[in-house]
C-alpha positions in Angstrom: -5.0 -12.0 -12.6 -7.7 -12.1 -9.5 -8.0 -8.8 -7.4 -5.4 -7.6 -5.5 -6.4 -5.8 -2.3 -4.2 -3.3 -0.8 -4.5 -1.7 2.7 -2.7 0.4 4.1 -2.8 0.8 7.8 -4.2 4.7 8.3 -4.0 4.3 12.2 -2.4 7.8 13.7 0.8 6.1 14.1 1.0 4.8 10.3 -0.2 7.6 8.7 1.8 10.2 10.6 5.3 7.7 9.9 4.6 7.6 6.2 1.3 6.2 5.4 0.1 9.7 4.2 2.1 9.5 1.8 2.1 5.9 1.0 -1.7 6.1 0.0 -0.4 9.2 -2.5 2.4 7.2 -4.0 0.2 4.1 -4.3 -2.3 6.2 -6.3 -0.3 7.6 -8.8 1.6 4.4 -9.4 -2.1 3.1 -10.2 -3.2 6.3 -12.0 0.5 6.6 -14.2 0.3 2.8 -15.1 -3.6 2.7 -16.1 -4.1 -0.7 -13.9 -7.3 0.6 -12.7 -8.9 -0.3 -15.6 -6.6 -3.5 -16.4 -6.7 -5.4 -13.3 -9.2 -5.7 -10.4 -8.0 -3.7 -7.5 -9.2 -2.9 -4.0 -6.9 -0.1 -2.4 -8.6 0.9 1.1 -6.8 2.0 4.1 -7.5 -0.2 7.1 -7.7 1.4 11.0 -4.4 0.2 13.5 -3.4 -3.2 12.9 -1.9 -3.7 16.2 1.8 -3.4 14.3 2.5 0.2 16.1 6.1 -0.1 16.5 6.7 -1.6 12.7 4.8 1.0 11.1 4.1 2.0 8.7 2.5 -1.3 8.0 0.8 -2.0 4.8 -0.4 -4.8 3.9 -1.1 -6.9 0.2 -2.9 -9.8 -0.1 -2.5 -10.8 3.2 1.1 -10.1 3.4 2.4 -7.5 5.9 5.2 -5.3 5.3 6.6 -3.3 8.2 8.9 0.0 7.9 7.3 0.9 4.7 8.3 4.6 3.2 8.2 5.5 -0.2 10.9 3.3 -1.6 9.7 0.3 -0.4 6.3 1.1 -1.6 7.1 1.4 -4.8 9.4 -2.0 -4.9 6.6 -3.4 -3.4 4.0 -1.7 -6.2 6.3 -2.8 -8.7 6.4 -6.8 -7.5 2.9 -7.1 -7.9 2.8 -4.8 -11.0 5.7 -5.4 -13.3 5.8 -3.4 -16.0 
């Protein structure tokens, strides 16, 4: 599998709607299912992405997603990642 890069947007808007703790779920997902060392992996958080009033925005390999809180970080961790 090539790298997947992950950012999630950690503009004041984003991060104060759910991002925070977006980048801690995303994490642990990583950490609890040992892909770090598996699969090539770029996680970064990115500044505003211009998606304010969809936030919190995240986006994966060039996909956005829009209204992102936990559960639909983990669905989404989990459709790239299946177990």
């Amino acid at each position: 599998m090539g790298k997947v890069k992950i950012v999630i947007c950690i503009g004041s808007s984003c991060f104060a709607r759910g991002n925070a703790e977006n980048v801690k779920v995303t994490e642990d997902f990583l950490a609890k299912r040992g892909l770090a060392d598996d699969i090539d992996i770029e996680l970064s958080g990115g500044l505003c992405t211009n998606n304010c009033p969809d936030g919190p925005v995240v986006i994966v390999d060039g996909k956005v997603y829009r209204h992102v809180e936990k559960g639909v970080m983990l669905d989404i961790l989990k459709s790239y990642f299946p177990e």
